[in-house]
PDB file of N, CA, C, O and CB in Angstrom:
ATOM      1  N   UNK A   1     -38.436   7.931 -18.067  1.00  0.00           N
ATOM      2  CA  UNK A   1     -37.513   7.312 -19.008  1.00  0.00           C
ATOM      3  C   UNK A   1     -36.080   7.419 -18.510  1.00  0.00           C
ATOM      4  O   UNK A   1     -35.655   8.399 -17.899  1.00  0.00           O
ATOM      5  CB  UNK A   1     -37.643   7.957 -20.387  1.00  0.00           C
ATOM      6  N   UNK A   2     -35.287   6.224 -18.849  1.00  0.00           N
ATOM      7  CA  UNK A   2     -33.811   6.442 -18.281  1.00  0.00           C
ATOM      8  C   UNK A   2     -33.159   7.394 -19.189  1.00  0.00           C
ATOM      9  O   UNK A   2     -33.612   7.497 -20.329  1.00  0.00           O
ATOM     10  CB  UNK A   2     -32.895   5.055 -18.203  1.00  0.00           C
ATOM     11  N   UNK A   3     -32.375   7.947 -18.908  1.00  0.00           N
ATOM     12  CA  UNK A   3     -31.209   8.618 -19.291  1.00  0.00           C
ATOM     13  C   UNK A   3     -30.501   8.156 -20.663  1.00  0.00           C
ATOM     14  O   UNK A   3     -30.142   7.017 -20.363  1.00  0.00           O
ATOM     15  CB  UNK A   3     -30.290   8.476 -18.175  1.00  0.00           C
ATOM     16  N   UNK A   4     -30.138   8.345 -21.834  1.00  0.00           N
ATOM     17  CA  UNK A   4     -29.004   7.696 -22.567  1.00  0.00           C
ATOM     18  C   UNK A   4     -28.016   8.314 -22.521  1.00  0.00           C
ATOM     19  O   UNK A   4     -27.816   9.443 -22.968  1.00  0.00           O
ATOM     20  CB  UNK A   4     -29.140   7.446 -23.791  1.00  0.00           C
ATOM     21  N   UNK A   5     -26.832   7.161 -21.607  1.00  0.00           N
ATOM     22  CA  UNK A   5     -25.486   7.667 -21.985  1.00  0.00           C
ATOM     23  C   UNK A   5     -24.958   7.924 -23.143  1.00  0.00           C
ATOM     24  O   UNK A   5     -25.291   7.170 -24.057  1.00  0.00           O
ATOM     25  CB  UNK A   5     -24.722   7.025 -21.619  1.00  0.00           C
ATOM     26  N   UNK A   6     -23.999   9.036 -23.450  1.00  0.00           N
ATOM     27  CA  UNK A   6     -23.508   9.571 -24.246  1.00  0.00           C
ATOM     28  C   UNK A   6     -22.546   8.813 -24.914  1.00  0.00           C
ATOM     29  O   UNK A   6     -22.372   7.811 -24.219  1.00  0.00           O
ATOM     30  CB  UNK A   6     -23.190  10.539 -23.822  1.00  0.00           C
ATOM     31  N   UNK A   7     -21.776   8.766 -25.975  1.00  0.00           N
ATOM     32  CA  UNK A   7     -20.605   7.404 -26.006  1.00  0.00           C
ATOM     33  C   UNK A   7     -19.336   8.457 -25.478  1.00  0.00           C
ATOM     34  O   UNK A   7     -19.573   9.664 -25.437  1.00  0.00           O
ATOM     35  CB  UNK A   7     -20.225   6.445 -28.035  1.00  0.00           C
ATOM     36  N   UNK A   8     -18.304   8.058 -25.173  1.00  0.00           N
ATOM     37  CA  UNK A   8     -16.968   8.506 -24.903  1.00  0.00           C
ATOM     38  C   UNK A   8     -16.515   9.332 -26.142  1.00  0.00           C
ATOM     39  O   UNK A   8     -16.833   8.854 -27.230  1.00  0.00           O
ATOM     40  CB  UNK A   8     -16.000   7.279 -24.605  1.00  0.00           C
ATOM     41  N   UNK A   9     -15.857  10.440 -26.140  1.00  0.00           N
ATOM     42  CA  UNK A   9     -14.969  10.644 -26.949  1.00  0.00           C
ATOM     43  C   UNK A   9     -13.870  10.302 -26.994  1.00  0.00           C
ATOM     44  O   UNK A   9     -13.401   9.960 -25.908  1.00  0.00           O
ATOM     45  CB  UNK A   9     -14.892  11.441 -27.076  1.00  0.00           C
ATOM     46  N   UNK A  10     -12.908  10.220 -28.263  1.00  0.00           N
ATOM     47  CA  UNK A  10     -11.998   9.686 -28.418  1.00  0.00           C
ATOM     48  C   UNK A  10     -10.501   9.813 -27.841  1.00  0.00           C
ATOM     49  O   UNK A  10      -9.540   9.053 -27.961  1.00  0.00           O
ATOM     50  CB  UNK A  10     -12.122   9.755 -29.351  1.00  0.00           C
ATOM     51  N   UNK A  11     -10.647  11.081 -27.151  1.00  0.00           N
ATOM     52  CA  UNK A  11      -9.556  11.829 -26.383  1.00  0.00           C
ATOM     53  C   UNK A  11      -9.596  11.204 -24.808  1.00  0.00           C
ATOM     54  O   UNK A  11      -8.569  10.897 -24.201  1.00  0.00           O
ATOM     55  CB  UNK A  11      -9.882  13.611 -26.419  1.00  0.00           C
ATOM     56  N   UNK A  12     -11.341  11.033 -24.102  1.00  0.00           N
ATOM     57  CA  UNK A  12     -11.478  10.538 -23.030  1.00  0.00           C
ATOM     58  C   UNK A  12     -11.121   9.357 -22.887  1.00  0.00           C
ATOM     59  O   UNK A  12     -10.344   9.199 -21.945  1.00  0.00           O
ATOM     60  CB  UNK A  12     -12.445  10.662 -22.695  1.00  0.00           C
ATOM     61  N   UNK A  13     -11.467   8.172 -23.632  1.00  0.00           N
ATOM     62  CA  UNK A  13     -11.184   7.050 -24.291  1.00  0.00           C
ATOM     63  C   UNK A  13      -9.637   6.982 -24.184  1.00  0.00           C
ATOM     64  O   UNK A  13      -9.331   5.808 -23.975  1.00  0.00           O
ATOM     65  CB  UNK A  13     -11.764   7.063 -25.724  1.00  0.00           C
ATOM     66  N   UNK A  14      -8.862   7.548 -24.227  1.00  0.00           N
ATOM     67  CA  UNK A  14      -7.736   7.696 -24.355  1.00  0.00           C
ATOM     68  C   UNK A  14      -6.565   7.757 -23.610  1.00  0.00           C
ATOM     69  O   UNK A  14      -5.431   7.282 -23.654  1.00  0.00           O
ATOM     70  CB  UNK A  14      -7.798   8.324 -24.770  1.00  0.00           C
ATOM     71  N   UNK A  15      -7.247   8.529 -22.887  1.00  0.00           N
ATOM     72  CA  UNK A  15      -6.597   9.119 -21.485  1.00  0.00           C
ATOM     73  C   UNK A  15      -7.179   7.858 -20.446  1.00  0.00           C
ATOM     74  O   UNK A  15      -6.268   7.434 -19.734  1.00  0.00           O
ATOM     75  CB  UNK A  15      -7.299  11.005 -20.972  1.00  0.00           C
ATOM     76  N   UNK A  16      -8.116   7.375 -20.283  1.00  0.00           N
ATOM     77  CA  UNK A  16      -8.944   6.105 -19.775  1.00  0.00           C
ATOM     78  C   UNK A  16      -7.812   5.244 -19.936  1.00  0.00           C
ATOM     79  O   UNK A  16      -7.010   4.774 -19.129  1.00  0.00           O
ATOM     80  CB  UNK A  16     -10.401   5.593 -20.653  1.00  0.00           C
ATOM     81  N   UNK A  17      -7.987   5.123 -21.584  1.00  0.00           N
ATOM     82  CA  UNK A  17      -6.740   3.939 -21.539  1.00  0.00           C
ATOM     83  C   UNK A  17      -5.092   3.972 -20.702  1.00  0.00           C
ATOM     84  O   UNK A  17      -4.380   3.087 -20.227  1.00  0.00           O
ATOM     85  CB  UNK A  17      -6.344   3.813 -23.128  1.00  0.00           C
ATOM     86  N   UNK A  18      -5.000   5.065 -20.793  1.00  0.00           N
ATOM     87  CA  UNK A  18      -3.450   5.488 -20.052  1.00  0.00           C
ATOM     88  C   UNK A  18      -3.359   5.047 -18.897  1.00  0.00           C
ATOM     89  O   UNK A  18      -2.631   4.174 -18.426  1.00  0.00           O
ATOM     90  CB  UNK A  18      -3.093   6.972 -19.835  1.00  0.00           C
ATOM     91  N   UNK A  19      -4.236   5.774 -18.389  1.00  0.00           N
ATOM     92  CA  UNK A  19      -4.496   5.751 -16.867  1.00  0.00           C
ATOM     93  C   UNK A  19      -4.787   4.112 -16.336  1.00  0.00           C
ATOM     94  O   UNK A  19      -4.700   3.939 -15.120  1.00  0.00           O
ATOM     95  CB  UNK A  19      -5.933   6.801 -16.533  1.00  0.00           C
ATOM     96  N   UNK A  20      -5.096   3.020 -17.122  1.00  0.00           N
ATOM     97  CA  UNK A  20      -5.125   2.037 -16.781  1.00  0.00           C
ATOM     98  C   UNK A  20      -3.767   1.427 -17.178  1.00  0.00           C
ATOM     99  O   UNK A  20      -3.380   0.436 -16.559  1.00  0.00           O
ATOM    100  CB  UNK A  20      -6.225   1.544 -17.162  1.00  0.00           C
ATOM    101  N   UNK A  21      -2.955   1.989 -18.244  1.00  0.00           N
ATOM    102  CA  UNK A  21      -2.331   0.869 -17.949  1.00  0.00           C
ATOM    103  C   UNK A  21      -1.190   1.578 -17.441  1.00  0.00           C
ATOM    104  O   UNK A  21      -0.088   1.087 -17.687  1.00  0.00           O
ATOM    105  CB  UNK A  21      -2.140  -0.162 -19.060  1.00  0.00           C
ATOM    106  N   UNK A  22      -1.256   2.741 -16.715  1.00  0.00           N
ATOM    107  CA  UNK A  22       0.090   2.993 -15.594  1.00  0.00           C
ATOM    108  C   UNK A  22      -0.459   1.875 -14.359  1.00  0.00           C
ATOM    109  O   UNK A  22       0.256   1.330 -13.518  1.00  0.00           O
ATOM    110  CB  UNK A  22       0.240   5.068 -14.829  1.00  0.00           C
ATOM    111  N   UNK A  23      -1.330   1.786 -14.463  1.00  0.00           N
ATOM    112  CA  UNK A  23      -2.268   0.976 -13.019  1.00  0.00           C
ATOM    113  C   UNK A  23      -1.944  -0.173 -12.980  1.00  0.00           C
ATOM    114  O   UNK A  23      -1.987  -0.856 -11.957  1.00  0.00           O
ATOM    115  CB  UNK A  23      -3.925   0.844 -13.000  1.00  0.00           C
ATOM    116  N   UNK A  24      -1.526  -0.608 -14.212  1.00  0.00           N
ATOM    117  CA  UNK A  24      -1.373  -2.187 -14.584  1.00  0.00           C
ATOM    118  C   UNK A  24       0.123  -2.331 -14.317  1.00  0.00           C
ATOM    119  O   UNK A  24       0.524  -3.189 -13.531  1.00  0.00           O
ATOM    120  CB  UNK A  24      -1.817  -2.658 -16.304  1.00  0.00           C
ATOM    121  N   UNK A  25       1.287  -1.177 -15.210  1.00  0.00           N
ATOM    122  CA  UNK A  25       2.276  -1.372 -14.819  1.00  0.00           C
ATOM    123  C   UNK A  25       2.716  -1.372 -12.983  1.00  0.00           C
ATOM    124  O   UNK A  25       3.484  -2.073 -12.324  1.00  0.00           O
ATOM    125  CB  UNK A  25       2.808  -0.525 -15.641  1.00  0.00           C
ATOM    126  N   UNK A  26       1.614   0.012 -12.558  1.00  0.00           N
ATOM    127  CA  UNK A  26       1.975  -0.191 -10.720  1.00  0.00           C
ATOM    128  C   UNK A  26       1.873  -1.565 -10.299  1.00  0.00           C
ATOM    129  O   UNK A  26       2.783  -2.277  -9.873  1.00  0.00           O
ATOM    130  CB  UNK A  26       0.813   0.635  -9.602  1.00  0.00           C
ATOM    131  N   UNK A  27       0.467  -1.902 -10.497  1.00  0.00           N
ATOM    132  CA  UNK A  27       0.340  -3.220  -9.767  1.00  0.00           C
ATOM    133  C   UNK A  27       1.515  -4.482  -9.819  1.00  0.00           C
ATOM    134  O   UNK A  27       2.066  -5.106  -8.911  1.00  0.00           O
ATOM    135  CB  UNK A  27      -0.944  -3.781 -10.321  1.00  0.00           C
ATOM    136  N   UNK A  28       1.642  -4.563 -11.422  1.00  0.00           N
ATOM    137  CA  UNK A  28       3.121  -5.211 -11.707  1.00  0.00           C
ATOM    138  C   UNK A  28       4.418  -5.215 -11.041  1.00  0.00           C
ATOM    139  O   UNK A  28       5.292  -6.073 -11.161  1.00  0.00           O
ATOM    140  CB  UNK A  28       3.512  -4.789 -12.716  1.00  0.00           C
ATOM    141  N   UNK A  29       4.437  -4.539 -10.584  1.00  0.00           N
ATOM    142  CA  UNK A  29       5.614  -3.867 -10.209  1.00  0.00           C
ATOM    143  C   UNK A  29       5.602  -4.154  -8.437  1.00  0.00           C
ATOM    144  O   UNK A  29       6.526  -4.549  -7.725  1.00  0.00           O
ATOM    145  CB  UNK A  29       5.532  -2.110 -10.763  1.00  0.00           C
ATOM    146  N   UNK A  30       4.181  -3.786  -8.066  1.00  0.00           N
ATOM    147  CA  UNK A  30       4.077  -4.247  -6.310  1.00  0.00           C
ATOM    148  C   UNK A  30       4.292  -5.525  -6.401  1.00  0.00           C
ATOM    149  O   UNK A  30       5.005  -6.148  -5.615  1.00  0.00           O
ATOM    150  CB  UNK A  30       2.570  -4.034  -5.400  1.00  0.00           C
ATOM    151  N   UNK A  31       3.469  -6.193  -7.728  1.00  0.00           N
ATOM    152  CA  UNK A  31       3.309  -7.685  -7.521  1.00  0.00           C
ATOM    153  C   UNK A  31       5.179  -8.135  -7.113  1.00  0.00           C
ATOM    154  O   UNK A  31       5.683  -8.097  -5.990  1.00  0.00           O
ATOM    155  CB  UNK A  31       2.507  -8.552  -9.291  1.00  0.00           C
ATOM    156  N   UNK A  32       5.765  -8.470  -8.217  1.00  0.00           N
ATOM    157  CA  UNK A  32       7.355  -8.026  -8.532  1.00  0.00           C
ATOM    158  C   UNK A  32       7.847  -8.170  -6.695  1.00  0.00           C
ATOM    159  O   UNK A  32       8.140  -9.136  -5.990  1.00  0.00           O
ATOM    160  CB  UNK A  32       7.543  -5.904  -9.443  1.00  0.00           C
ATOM    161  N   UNK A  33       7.747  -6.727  -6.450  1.00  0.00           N
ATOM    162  CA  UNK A  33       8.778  -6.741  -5.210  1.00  0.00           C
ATOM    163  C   UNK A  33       7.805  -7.430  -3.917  1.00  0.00           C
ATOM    164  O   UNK A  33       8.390  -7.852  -2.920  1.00  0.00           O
ATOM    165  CB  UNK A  33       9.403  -4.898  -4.782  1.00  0.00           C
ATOM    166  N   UNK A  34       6.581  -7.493  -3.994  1.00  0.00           N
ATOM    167  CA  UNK A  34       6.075  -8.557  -3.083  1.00  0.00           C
ATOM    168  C   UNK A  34       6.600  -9.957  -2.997  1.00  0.00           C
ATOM    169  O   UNK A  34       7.065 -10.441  -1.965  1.00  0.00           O
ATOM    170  CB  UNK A  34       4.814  -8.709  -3.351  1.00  0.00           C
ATOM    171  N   UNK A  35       6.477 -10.706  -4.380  1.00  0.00           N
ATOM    172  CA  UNK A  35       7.449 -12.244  -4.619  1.00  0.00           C
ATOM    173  C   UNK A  35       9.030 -11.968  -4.250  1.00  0.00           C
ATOM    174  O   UNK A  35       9.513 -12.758  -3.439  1.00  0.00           O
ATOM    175  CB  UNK A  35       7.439 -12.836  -6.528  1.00  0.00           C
ATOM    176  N   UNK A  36       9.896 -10.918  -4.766  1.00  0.00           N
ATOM    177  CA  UNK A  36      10.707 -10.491  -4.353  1.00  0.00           C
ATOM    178  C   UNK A  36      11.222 -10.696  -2.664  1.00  0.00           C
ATOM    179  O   UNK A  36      12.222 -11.095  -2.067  1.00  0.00           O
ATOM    180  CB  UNK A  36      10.419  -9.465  -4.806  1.00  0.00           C
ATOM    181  N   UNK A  37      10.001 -10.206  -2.375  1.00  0.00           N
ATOM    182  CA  UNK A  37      10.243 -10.599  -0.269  1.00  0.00           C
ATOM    183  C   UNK A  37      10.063 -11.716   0.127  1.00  0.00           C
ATOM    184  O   UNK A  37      10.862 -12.410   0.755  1.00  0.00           O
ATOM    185  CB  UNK A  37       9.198  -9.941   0.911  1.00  0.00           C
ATOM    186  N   UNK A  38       8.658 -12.060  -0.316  1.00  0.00           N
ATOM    187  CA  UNK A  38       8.512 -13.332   0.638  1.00  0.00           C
ATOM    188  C   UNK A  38       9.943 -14.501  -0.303  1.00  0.00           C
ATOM    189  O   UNK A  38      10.527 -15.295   0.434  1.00  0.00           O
ATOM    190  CB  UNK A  38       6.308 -14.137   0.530  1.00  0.00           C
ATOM    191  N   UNK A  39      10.228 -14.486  -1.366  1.00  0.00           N
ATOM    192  CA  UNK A  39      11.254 -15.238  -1.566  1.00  0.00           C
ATOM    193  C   UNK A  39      12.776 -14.871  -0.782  1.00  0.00           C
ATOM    194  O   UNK A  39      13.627 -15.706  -0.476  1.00  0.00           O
ATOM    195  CB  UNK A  39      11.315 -15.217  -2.988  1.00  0.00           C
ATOM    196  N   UNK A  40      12.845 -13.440  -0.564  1.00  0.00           N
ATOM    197  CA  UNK A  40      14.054 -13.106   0.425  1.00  0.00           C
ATOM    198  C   UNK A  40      13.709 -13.353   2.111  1.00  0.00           C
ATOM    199  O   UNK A  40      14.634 -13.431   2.919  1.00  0.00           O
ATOM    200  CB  UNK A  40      14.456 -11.395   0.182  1.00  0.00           C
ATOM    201  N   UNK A  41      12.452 -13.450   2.474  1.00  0.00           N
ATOM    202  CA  UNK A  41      12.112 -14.367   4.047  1.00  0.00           C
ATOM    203  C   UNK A  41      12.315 -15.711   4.025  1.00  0.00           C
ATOM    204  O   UNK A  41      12.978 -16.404   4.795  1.00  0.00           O
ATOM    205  CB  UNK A  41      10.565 -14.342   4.578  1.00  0.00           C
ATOM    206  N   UNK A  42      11.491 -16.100   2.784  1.00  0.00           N
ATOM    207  CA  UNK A  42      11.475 -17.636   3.210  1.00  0.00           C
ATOM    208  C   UNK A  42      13.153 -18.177   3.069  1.00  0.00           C
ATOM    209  O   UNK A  42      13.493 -19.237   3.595  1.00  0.00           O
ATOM    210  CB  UNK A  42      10.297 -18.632   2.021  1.00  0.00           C
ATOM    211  N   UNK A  43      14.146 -17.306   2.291  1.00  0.00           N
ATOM    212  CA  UNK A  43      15.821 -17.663   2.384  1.00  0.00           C
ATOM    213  C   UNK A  43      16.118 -17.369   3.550  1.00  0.00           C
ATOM    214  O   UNK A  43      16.749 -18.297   4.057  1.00  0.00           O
ATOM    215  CB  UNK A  43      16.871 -16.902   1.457  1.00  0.00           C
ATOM    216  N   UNK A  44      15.914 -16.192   4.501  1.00  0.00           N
ATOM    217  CA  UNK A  44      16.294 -16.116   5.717  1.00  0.00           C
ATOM    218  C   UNK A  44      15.938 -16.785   6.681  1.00  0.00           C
ATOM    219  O   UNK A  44      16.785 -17.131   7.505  1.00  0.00           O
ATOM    220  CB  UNK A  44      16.186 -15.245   6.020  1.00  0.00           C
ATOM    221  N   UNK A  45      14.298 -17.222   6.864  1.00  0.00           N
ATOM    222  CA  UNK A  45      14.025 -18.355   7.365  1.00  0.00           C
ATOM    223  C   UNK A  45      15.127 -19.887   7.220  1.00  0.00           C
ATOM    224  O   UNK A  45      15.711 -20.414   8.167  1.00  0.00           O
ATOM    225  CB  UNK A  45      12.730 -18.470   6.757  1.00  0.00           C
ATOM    226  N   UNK A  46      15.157 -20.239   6.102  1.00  0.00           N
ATOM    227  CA  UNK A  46      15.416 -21.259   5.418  1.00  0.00           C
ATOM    228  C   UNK A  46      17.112 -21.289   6.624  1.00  0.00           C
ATOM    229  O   UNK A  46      17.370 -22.243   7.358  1.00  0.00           O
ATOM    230  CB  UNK A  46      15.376 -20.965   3.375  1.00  0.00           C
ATOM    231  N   UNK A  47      17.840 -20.239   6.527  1.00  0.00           N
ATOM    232  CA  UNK A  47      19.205 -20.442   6.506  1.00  0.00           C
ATOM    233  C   UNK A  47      19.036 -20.061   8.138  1.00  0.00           C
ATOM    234  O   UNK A  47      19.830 -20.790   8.731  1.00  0.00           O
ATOM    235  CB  UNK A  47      20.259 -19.467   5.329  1.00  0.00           C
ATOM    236  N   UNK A  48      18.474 -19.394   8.889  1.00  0.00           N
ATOM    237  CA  UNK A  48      18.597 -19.319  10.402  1.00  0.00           C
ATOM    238  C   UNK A  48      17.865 -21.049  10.625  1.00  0.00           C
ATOM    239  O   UNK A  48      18.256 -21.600  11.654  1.00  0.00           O
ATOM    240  CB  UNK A  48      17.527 -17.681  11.233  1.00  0.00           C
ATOM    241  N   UNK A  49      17.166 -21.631  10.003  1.00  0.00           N
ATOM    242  CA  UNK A  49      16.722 -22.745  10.814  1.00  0.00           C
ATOM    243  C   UNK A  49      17.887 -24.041  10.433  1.00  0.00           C
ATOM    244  O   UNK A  49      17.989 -25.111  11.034  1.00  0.00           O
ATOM    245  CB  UNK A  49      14.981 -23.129  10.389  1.00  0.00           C
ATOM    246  N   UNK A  50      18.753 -23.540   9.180  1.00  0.00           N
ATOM    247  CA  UNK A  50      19.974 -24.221   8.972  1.00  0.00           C
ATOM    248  C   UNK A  50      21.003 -24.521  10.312  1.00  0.00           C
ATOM    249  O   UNK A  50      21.776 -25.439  10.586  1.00  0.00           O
ATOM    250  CB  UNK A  50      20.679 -23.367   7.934  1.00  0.00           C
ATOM    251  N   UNK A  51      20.538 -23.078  11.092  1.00  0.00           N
ATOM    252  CA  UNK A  51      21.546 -22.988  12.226  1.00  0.00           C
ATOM    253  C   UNK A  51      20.655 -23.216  13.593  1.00  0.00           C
ATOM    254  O   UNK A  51      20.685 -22.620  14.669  1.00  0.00           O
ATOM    255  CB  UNK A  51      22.376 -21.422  12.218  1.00  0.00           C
ATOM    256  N   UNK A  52      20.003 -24.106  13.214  1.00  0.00           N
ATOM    257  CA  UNK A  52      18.842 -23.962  14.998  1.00  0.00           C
ATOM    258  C   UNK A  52      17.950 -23.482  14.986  1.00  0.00           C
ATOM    259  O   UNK A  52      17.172 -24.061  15.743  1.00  0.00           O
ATOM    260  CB  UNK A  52      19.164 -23.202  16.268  1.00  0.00           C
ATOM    261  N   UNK A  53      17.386 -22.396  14.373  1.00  0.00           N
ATOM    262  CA  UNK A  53      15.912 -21.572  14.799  1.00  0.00           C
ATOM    263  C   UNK A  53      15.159 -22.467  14.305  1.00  0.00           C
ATOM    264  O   UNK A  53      15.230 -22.999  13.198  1.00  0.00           O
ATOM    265  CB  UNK A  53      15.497 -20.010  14.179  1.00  0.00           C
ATOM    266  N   UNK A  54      14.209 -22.680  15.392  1.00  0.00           N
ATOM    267  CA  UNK A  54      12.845 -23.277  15.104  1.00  0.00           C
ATOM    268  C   UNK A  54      12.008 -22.072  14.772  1.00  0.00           C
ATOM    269  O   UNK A  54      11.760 -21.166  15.569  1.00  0.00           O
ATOM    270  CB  UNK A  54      12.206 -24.145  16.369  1.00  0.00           C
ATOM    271  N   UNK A  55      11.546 -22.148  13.384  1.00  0.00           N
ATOM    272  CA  UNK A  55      10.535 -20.679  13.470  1.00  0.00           C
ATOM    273  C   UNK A  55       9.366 -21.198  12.623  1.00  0.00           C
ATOM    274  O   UNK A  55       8.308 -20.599  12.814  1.00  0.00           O
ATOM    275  CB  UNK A  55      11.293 -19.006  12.670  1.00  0.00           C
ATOM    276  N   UNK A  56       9.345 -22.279  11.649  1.00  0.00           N
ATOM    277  CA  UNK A  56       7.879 -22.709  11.132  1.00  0.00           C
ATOM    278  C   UNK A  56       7.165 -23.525  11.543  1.00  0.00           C
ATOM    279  O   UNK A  56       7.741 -24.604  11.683  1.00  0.00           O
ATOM    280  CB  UNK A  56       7.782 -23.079  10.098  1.00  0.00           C
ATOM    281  N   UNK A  57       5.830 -23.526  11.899  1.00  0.00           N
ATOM    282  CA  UNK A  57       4.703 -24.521  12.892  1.00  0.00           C
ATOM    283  C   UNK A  57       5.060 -25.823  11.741  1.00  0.00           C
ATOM    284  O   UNK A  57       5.344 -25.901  10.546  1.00  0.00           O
ATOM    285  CB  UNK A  57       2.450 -23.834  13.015  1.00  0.00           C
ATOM    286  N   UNK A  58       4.879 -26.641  12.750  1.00  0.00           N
ATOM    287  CA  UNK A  58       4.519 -27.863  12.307  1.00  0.00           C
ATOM    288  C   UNK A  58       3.578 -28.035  11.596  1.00  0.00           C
ATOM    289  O   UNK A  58       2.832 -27.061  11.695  1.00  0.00           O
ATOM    290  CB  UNK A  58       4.361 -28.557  13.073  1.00  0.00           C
ATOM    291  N   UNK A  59       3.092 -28.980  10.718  1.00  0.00           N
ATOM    292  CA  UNK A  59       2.162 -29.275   9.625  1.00  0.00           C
ATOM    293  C   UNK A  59       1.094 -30.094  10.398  1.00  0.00           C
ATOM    294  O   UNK A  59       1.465 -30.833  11.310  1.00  0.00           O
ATOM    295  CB  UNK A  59       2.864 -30.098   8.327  1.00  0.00           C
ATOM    296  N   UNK A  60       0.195 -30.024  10.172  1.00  0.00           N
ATOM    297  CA  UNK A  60      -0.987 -30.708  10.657  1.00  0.00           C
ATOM    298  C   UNK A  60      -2.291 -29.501  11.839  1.00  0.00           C
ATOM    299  O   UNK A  60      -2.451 -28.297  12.037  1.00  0.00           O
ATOM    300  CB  UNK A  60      -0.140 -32.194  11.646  1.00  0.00           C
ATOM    301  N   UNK A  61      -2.613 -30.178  12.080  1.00  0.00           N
ATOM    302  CA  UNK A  61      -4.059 -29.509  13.307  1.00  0.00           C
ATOM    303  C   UNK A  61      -3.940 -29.792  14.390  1.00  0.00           C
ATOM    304  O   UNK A  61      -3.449 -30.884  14.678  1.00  0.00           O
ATOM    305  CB  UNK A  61      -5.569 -29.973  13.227  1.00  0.00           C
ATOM    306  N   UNK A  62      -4.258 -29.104  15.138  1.00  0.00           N
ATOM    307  CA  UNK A  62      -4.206 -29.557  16.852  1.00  0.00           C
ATOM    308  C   UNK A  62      -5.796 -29.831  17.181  1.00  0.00           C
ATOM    309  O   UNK A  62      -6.660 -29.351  16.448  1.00  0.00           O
ATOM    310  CB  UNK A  62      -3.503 -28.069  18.075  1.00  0.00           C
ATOM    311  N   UNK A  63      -6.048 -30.441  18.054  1.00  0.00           N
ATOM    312  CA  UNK A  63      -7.362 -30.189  18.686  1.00  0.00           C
ATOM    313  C   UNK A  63      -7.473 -30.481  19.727  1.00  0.00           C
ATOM    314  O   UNK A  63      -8.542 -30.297  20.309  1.00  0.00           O
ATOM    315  CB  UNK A  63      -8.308 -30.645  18.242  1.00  0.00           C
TER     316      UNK A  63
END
C-alpha cells in the first residue's frame, strides 16, 4: 500500500509561502536589471554605429 501524505501544517505552509515569494521578488528583480542591460547595450550599440561601428549582422541567411 502507498504511503498517505500527511497535510502541511499551518506554520510550514507558511514559511513555504515566504520563501516563495522572496523567490518571486529575486527573480523580479534579476528580471528588472537584465532588461535594464540589454536596453543599456542595445543604446551603446545604437550610438557607436551612429559614429561608424559596424557591429550588427545583417538580416537574412547565408548559404
Amino acid at each position: 500500500m502507498a504511503k498517505k501524505e500527511e497535510p502541511m501544517d499551518v506554520m510550514a505552509m507558511s514559511a513555504l509561502i515566504e520563501a516563495q515569494r522572496k523567490q518571486i521578488e529575486k527573480l523580479e528583480k534579476d528580471l528588472k536589471f537584465s532588461r535594464d542591460k540589454v536596453l543599456a547595450l542595445n543604446t551603446l550599440i545604437d550610438i557607436a554605429e551612429e559614429h561608424g561601428a559596424k557591429i550588427r549582422k545583417k538580416g537574412g541567411v547565408k548559404r
